[in-house]
N, C-alpha and C positions, 0 to 999 in steps of 0.2 A: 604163542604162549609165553607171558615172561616167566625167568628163573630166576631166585633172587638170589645175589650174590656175598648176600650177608643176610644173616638169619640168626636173630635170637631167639630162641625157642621158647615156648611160651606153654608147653605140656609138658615139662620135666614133672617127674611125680616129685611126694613130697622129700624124697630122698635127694632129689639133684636129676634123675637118672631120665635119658628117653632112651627107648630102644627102638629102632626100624628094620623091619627087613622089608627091602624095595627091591623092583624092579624096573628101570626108565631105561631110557633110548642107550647106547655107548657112546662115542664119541670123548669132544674135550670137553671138559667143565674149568673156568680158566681161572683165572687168581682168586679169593675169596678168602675168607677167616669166621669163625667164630669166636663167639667170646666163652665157649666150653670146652672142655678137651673131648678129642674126640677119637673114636674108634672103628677102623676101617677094615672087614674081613668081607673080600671078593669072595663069589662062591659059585662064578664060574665064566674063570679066566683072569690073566695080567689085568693090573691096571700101572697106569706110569703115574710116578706122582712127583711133582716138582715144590721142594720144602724148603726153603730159607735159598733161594738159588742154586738148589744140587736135585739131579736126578734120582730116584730110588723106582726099582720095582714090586711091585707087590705081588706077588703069583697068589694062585689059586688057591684059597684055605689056610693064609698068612696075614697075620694080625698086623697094623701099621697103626701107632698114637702119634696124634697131633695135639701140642699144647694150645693151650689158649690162646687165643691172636697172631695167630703163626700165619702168614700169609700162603696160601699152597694155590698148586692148579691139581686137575686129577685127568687121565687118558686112558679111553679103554676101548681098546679098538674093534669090540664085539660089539656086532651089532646090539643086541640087549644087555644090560648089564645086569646081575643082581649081586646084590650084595646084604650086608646084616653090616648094619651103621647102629652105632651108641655116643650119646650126647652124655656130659656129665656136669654137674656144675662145682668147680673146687668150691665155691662161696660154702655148697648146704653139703658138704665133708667134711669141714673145720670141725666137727663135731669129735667123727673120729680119725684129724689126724691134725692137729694144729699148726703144726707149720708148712700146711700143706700148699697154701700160695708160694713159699718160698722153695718148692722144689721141679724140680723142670725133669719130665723124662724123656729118654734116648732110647725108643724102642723100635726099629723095621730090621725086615727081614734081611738086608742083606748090609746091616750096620751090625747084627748079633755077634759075639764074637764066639770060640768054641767055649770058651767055661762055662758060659750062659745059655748054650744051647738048648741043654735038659729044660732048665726053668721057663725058654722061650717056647718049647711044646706045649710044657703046660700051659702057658696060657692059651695057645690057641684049641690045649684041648678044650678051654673052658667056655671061647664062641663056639666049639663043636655042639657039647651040652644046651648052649641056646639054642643052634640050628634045628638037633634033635626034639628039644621041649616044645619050640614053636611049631614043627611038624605033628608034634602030639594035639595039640591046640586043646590045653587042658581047662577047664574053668578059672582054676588058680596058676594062672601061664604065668602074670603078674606077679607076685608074689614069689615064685619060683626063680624067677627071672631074675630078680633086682638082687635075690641072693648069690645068684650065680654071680652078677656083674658084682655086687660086694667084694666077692670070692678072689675076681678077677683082678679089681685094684686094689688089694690087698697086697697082693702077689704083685704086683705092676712096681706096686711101691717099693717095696722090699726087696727089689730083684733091680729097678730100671730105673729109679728118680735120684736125684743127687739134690744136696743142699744149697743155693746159690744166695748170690747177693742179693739183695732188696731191689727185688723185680719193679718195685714203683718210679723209678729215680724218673725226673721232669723231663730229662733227654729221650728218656725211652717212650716215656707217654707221650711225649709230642712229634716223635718218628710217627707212632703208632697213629695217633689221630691224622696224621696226614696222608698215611697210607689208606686209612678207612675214606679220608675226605675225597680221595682221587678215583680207588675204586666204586664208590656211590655216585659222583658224578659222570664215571665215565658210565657206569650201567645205566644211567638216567639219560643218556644225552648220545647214545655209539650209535644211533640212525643218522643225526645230526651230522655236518659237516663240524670238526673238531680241529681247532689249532691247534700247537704246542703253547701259544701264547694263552687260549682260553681256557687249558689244562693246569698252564702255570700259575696264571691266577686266580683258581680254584685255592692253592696253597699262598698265594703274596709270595711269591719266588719270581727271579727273574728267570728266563726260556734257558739259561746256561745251567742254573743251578740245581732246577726244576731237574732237565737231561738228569746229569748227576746223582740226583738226590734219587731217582723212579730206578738209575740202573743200580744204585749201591743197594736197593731198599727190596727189589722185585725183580734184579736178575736177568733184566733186559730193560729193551728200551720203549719208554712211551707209546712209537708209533705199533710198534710189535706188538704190544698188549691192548691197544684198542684194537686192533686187527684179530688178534684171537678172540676177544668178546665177540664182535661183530660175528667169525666164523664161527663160532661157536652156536650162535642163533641164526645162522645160515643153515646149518648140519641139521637142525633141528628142526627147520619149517623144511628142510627137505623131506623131511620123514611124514610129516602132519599137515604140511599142504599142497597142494593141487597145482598153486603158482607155477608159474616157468622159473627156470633158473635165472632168467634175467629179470626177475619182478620181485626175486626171492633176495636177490645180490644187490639192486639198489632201495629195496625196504629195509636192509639192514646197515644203511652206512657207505655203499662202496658204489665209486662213478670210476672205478677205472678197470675195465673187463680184465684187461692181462695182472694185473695188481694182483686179483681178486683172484684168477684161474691159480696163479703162481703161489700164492699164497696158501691156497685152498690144498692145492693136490704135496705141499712144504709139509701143512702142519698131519694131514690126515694120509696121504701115503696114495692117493687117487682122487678123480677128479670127480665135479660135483654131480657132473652127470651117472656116474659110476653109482651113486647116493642111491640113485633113485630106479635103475638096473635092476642093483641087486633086492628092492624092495618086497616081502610077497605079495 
């Protein structure tokens, strides 16, 4: 099953707003971005989330926003995850709050400091309120719903966004499109055997600068992050197919067994056989 690793959403209501409550496999989910900010409340268990190259945890029934274009991964090391995911679009909020492109917020749980703490319950009382209305599963959920998240970044605003420079500047948009260029070719092509040279000139970079540019931008190094893609859809046809380990590890990219075992039991804590053990 592919997962895509960039998704512009394409159901936001006419407010900007998507709301999900899901259920999918645990595991990594590995670099990726939206072009919406977004809202991450686990509901049942840690997730790790890796943000601008820093680790954060998210426990259980803790609100974490991601800005727009943020590069992240996410880890959750239950087997199922669920959670209540919200997509938002700053473009169709300019309405009510205009300089709203220009504000960038600092909100997880374990960056909150104590004066913000009251304000920081409230918000997650207020994905409480969705968890509860969506268990109602009322006819007018909608409705009910987009008010609460109104409610929400309101409060988000007023409590967790600051005023910054003019987020457009050509430098920053041309980090950014390079970052999207590498992550879509590498999701396109992480079966394939992959150089650092056919990597590189994805971007017109030579193999040195390329290095450089993927650690300053993503936090690690190239070969690292095709390796967690790849394991990442490794973990996942462990769950959903039949395959043997060794059919499932070179459909995904990998010709070197020990590479692959060590890698494997690094990022997820036990080995792949362990996947499929503990399956019911």
């Amino acid at each position: 099953m592919q997962h895509p690793y960039h998704k512009t959403f394409q159901s936001l209501s006419p407010l900007g707003i998507l709301i999900r409550f899901a259920t999918t496999p645990g595991g990594y989910f590995p670099l990726h971005w939206h072009e919406e900010l977004e809202l991450l409340y686990p509901l049942n268990g840690e997730i790790s989330l890796l943000l601008a190259g820093e680790k954060h945890q998210i426990p259980e029934r803790t609100l974490a926003v991601i800005d727009p274009c943020q590069v992240h991964s996410t880890y959750c090391p239950n087997r199922t995850s669920m959670f209540l995911n919200i997509h938002l679009s700053k473009k169709l909020l300019e309405n009510y709050l205009p300089d709203i492109s220009l504000r960038r917020i600092h909100c997880l749980p374990d960056c909150t400091k104590a004066p913000l703490l009251p304000q920081y319950r409230e918000l997650c009382g207020f994905a409480e309120k969705l968890v509860l209305l969506y268990i109602k599963d009322t006819p007018v959920f909608m409705m009910e719903a987009e008010g609460i998240v109104l409610q929400l970044m309101a409060h988000l605003f007023r409590n967790f966004s600051m005023i910054t420079a003019n987020l457009s500047a050509p430098v920053d948009i041309m980090t950014m499109e390079r970052i999207r260029a590498i992550i879509t070719y590498t999701e396109a092509h992480f079966r394939e055997p992959v150089s650092l040279d056919d990597a590189a000139g994805q971007l017109g970079l030579g193999k040195e600068a390329f290095c450089r540019f993927i650690k300053k931008n993503m936090g690690m190094t190239y070969l690292n992050y095709l390796n967690e893609v790849r394991l990442s859809h490794v973990y996942r046809d462990l769950q959903e197919s039949d395959a043997s380990v060794g059919e499932i590890m070179a459909a995904n990219g990998f010709t070197n067994q020990k590479l692959f075992n060590r890698t494997f039991k690094k990022l997820y804590g036990h080995t792949p056989s362990s996947v499929r053990r503990c399956m019911p």
